[in-house]
C-alpha positions as CSV (number, residue, x, y, z in Angstrom):
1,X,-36.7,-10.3,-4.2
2,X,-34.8,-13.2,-2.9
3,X,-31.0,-13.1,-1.4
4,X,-29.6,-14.5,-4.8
5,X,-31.5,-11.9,-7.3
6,X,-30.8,-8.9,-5.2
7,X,-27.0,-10.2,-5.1
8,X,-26.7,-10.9,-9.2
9,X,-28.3,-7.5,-10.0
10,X,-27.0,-5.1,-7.6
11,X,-23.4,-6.4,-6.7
12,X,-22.6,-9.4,-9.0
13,X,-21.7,-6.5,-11.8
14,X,-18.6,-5.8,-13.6
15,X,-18.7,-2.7,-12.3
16,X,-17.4,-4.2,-8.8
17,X,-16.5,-7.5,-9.6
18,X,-13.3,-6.4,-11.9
19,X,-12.3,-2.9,-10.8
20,X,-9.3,-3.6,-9.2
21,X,-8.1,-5.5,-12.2
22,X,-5.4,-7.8,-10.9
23,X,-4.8,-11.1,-11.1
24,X,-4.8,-11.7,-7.4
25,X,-8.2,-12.8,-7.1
26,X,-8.6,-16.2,-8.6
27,X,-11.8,-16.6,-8.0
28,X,-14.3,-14.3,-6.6
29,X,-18.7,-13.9,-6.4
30,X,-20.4,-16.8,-7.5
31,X,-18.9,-19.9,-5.2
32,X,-19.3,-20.7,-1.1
33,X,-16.3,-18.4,-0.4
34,X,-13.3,-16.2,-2.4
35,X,-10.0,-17.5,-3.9
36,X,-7.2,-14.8,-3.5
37,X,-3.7,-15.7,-4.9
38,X,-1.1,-14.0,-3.1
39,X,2.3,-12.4,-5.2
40,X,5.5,-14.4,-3.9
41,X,7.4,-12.3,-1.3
42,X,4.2,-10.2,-0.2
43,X,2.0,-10.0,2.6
44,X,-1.9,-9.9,3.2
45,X,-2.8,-6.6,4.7
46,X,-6.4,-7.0,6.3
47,X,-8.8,-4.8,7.7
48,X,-12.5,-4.4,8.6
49,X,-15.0,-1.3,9.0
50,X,-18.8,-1.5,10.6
51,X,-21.2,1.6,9.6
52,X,-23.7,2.3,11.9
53,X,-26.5,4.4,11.1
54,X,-26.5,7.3,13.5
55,X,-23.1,6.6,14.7
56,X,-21.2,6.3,11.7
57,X,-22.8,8.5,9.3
58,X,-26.4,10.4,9.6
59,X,-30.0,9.1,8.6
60,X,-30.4,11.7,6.0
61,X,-27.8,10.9,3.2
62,X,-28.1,9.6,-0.4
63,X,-27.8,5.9,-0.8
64,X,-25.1,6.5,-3.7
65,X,-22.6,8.6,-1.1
66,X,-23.5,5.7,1.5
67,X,-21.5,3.1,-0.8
68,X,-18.5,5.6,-1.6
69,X,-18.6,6.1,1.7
70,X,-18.5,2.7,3.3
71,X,-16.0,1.4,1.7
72,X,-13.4,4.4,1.3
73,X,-13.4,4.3,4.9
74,X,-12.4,0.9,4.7
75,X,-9.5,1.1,2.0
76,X,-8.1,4.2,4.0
77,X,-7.1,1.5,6.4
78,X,-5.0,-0.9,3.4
79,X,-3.1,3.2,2.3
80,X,-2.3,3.6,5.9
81,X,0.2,0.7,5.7
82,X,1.5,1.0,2.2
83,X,-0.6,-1.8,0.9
84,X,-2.1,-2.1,-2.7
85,X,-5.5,-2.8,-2.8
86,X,-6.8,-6.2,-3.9
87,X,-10.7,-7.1,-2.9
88,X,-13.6,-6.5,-0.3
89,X,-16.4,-8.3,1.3
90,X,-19.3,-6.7,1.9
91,X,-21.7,-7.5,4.8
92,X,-25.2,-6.0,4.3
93,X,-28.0,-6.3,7.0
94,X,-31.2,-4.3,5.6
95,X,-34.3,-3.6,7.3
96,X,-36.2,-4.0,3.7
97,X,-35.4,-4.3,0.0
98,X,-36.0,-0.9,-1.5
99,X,-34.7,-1.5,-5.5
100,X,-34.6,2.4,-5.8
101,X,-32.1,2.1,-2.6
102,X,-29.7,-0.7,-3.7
103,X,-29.1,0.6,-7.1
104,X,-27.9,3.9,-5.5
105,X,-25.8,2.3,-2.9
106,X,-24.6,-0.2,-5.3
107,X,-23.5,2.3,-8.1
108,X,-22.0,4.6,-5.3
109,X,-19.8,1.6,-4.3
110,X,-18.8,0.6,-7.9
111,X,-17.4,4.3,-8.0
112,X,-15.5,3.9,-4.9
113,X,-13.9,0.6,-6.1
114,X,-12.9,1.8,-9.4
115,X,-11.6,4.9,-7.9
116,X,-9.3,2.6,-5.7
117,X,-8.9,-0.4,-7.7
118,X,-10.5,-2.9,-5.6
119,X,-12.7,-5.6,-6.6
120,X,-16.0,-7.0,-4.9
121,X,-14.9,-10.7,-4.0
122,X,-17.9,-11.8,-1.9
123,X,-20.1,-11.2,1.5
124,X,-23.2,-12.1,2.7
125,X,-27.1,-10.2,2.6
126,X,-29.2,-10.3,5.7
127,X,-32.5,-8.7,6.8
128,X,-32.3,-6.4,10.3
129,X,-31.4,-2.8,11.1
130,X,-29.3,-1.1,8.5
131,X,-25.8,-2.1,8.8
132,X,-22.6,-2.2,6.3
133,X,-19.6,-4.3,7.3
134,X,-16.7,-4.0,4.4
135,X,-13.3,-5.9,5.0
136,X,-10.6,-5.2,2.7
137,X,-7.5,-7.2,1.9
138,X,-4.5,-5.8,0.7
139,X,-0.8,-7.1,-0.3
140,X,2.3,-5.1,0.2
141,X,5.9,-6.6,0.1
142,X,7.2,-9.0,3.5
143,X,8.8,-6.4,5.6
144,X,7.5,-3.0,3.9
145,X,4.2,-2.8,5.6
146,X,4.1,1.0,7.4
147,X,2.9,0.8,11.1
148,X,2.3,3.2,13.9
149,X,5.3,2.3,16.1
150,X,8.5,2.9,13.8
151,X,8.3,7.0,14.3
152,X,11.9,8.0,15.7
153,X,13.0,10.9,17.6
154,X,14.5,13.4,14.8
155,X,11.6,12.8,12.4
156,X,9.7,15.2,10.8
157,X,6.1,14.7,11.2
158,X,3.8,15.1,7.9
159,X,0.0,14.8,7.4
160,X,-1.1,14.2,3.2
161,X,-3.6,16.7,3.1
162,X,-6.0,19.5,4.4
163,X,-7.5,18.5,8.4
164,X,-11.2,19.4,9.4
165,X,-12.6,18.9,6.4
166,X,-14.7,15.7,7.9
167,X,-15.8,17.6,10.7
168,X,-16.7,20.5,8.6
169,X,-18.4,18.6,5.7
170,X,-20.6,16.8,8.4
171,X,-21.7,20.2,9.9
172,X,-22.6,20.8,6.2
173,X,-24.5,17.7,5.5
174,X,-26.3,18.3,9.0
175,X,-26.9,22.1,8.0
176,X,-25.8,23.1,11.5
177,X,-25.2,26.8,11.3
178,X,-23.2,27.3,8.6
179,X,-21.1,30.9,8.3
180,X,-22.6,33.1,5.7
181,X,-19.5,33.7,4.3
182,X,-19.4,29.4,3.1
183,X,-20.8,29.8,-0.2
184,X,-22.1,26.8,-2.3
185,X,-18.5,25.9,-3.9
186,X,-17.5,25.9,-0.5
187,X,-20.6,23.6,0.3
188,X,-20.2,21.1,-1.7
189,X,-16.8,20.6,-1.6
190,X,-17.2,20.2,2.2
191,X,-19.8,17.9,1.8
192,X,-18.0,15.6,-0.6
193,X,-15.0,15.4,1.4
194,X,-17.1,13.9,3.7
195,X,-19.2,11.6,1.7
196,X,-16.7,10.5,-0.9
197,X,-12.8,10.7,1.0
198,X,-10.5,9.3,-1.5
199,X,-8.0,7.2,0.4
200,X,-4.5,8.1,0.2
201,X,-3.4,4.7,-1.5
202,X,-1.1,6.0,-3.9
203,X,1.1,8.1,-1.2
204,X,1.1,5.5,0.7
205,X,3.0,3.2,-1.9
206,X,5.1,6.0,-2.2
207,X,6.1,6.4,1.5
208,X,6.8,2.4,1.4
209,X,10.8,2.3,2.2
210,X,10.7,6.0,3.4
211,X,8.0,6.8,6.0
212,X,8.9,5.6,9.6
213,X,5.7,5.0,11.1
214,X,2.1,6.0,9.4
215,X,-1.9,5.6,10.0
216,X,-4.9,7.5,8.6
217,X,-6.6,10.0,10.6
218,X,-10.2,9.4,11.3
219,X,-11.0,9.6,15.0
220,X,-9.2,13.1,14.4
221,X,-5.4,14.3,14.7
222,X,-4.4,14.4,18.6
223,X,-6.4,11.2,19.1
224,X,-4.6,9.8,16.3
225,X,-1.4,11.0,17.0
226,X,-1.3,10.3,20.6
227,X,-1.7,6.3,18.9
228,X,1.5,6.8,17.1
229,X,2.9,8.3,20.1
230,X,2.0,5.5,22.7
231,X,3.3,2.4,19.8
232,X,6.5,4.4,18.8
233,X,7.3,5.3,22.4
234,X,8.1,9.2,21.1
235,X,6.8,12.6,21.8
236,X,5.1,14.2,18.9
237,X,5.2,18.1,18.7
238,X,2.8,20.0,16.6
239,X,2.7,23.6,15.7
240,X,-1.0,25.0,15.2
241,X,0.4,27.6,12.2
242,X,1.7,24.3,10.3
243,X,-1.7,22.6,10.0
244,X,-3.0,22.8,6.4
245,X,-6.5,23.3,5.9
246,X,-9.0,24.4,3.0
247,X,-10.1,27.3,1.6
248,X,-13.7,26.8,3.0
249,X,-13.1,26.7,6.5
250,X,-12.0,30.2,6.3
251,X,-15.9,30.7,6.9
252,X,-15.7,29.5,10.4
253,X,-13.7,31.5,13.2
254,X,-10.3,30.3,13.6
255,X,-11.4,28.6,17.7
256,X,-13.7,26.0,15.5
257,X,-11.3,25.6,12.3
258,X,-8.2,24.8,14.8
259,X,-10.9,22.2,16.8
260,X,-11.8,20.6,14.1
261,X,-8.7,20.1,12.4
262,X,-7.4,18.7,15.9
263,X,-10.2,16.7,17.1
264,X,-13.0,16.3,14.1
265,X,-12.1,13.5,12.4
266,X,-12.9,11.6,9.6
267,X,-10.4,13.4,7.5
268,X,-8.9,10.3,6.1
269,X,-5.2,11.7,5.4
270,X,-2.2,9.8,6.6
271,X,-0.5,11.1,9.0
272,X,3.6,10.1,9.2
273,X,6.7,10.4,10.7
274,X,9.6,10.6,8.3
275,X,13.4,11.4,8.5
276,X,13.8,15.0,6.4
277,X,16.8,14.1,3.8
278,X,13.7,10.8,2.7
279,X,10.9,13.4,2.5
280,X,12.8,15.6,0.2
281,X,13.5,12.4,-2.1
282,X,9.9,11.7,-1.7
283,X,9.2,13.9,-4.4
284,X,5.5,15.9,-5.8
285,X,3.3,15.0,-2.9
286,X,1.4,17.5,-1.7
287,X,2.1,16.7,2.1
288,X,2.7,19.3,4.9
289,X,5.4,19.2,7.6
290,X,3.3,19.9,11.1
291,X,5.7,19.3,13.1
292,X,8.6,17.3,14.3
293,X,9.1,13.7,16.4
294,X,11.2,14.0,19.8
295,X,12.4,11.7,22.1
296,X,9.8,11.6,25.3
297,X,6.1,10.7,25.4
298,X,2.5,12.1,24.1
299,X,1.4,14.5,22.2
300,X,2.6,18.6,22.2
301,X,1.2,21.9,20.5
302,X,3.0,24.9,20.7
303,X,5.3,23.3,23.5
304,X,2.4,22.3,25.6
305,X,0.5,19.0,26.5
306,X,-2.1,18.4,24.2
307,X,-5.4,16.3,25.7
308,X,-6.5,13.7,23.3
309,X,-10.2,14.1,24.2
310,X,-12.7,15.2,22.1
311,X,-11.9,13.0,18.9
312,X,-14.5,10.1,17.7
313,X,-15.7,7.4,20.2
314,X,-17.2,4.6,18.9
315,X,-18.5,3.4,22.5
316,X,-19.4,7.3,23.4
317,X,-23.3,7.0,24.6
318,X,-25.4,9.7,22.9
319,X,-25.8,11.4,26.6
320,X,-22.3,12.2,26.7
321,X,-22.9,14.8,24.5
């Protein structure tokens, strides 16, 4: 199958092509490149992901839970600055065309773009090792994007959801001595957190106006936070009996639950800074206060300097561990 019949039967669908169901794309598959027509008085939010196989996720996966996954990652990025999702690009490189392959991956990525609204607007297919490139475009009104260097001393500091779920779905999905006490409810909820994130796009329009500084934890919540830290010029302090985390990873002793939820990763929950009398007007998010923004620099647990290290690397060789 050539370039242009594995393009109009795997991603030149409806399916892809008109799940975000907005009017900002003018003009999307079919032409040399993508019209977008931007809503007066907003901004493009952009952003672009690479998945790596071996680095980014493992080689034994499904090729439906690869598309969720590839561009979830991607849209976590547009919520982390309280944008709305308009349309992707997808960048393929295959080693071979395997139909029984694309129709997973394309179906799992038509269920990611409905789930966020965003509609397939173009990209390229190319043959070489497996690679997935996904750049997303967003719009969110001039002067309301959230960014990582607004947080102010006298904030509370939230996170959106349960932490170490990444981490502790990947264990899962790698089958790496799991507790006996994890039973298969457990399992598969671990596993999906990892495979299918939801990105936090609707809190993140909510926090437009009331959130101080923001960004999505992936590379896991001290590396993460120590970001905000470093662009807002602040101390963060955290307290280890605030973090939230799922029932399941009450299976694993509390030394690996608290490193995961610290350093896993991959969580894809925004983490925020926001003064307490807007949080309360915030209203029926299920966000969790962890701790609090001071005036000083990087980031604290229980009063102490935490090290940043042992979140994700994307440059970290494979001999370093």
């Amino acid at each position: 199958m050539g370039e242009f019949g594995l393009i109009g039967r795997y991603f030149q669908r409806t399916a892809l092509q008109h799940a975000g169901g907005n009017a900002a794309v003018a003009l999307g598959i079919g032409d040399d490149a993508a019209l977008l027509e931007p809503t007066p008085g907003c901004q493009w939010v952009i952003s672009t992901d690479s998945l790596v196989q071996g680095v980014h996720f493992p080689g034994v996966y499904s090729p439906f839970d690869l598309g969720y996954r590839a561009l979830a990652v991607a849209v976590s990025d547009l919520a982390a600055m309280a944008a709305r999702p308009l349309g992707f690009t997808l960048a393929l490189t295959l080693p071979d065309v395997d139909e029984s392959w694309l129709q997973g991956f394309s179906d799992g990525l038509a269920r990611c773009a409905g789930d966020h609204h965003i509609s397939l607007i173009g990209g390229d297919t190319t043959r070489g090792p497996l690679n997935i490139g996904v750049t997303v475009y967003g719009e969110v009104p001039a002067g309301q994007a959230l960014r990582r260097s607004g947080a102010r001393p006298g904030d509370l500091l939230c996170v959106g959801g349960p932490l170490g779920d990444g981490a502790a779905g990947l264990a899962v999905v790698l089958r790496q001595s799991l507790p006996e006490q994890l039973d298969a409810g457990g399992r598969d909820y671990l596993a999906r957190r990892f495979w299918q994130p939801r990105a936090q796009c609707e809190l993140g329009l909510a926090l437009r106006g009331r959130a101080t500084a923001a960004m999505d934890i992936s590379d896991g919540l001290l590396q993460d936070a120590g970001h905000m830290a470093r662009a807002s010029g602040v101390a963060l302090h955290l307290q280890r009996s605030l973090l939230p985390h799922c029932a399941a990873l009450a299976a694993w002793p509390e030394c690996q639950r608290l490193d995961w939820m610290l350093r896993g990763g991959d969580d894809y929950v925004l983490l925020f800074s926001i003064a307490a009398a807007d949080l309360e007007q915030l209203g029926d998010w299920p966000v969790t206060v962890i701790g609090r923004v001071e005036a000083g620099e990087g980031v604290w647990l229980d009063g102490q300097p935490a090290a940043a290290d042992g979140g994700y690397q994307h440059f970290k060789e494979p001999s370093d561990g």
